[in-house]
N, C-alpha and C positions, 0 to 999 in steps of 0.2 A: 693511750694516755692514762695515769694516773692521777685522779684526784682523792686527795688526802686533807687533812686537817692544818693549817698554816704551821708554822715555827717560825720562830724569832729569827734563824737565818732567812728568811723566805722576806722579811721587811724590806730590802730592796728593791727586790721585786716588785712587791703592792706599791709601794710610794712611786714607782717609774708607771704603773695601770693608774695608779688612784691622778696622777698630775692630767693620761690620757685623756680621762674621764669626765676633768674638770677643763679641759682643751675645748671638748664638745659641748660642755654646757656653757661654759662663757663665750662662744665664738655664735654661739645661737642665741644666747639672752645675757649682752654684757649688761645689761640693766638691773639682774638679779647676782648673778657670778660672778665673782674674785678669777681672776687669770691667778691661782693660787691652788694649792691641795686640798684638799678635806681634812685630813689628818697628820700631823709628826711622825715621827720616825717612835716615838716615846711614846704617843696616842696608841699607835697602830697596836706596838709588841703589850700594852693593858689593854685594850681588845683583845689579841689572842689570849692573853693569857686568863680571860675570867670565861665561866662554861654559860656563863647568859649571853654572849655574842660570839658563837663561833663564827671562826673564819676556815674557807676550805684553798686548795690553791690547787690549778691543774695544769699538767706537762708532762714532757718526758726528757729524759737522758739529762735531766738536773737545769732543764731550763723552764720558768715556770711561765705559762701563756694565758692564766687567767687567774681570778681570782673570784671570792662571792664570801661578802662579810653580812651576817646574822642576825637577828636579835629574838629574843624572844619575848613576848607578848602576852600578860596573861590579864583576864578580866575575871575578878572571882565578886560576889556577892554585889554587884552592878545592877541600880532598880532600872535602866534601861537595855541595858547588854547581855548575852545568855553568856554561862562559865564557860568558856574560851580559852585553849592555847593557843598564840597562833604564833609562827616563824615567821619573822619580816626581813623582807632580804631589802637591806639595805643598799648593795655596792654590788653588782655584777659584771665584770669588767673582762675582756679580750682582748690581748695585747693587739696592735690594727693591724701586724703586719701576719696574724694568725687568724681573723676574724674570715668566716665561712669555709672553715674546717673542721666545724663541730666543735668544736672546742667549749662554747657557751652551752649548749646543748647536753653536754659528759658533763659538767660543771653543776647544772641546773638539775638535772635526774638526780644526779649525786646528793642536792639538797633537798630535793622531795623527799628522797628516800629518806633521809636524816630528818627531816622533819615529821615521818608517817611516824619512822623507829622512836621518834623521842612524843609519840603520844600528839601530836598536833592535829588541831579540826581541820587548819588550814595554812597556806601558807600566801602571805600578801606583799606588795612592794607599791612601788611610788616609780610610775615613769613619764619624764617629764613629753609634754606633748612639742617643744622643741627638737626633740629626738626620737624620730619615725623610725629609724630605724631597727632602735630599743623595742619600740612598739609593736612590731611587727614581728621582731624576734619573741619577745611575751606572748603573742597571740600564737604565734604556731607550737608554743612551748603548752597550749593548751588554757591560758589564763583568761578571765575573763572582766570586764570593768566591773568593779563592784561599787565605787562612786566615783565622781567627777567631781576637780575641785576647778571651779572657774575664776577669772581676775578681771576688773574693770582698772585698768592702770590710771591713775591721776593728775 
């Protein structure tokens, strides 16, 4: 499998992962999630296109099975925060019908590495505790909880 840096031909691609993605989250917590995307078609291609959110996308023989969109992070002159790069991986996505093939895995190495290479302390994301599965995938990926964000619904 290669994974590589997205391109604007690649947008069909992510918006067919990114609707997946948002499948799983509103079918778990319609109460927070839109049965909707996250991003446009227009969103997507100004994310790749700026170098503060990369985007990578990984497959082979021109079909793409996953994606993993960016951001970067930085805290500089913070009287509570130490100076910080950090990579926030926003959007880790496996197309379902590729999911426990490694696929997420080639994908996630590939952003560590990009994030050692681009000077980062760390690299952090957000996964919702509706999706164990996510969870479990993070954990053997080596990640660890760094806070906990809790909800008392009203």
């Amino acid at each position: 499998m290669i994974v590589r840096r997205a391109e604007n031909r690649d947008i069909p691609a992510i918006l067919g992962l990114l609707k997946q993605v948002n499948e799983v989250h509103a079918k778990a917590r319609p109460d927070i999630f839109k049965l909707t995307t996250k991003y446009n078609a227009e969103e997507v291609e100004a994310i790749i296109a700026d170098k503060n959110t990369p985007v990578f996308v990984g497959g082979q023989n021109g079909k793409i099975a996953g994606y993993a969109m960016c951001r970067f992070i930085e805290h500089r002159g913070e009287n509570l925060l130490a100076d910080i790069k950090t990579l926030y991986l926003d959007d880790l996505c496996v197309d379902e019908d590729m999911r426990g093939r490694g696929v997420g895995s080639e994908i996630f190495s590939h952003v560590l590495a990009f994030a050692k290479d681009s000077g980062c302390y760390n690299l952090t994301l957000n996964v919702w505790a509706c999706n164990p599965a996510a969870e479990t995938f993070y954990k053997k990926c080596g990640l660890l909880a760094q806070r906990t964000t809790m909800e008392k619904i009203l």
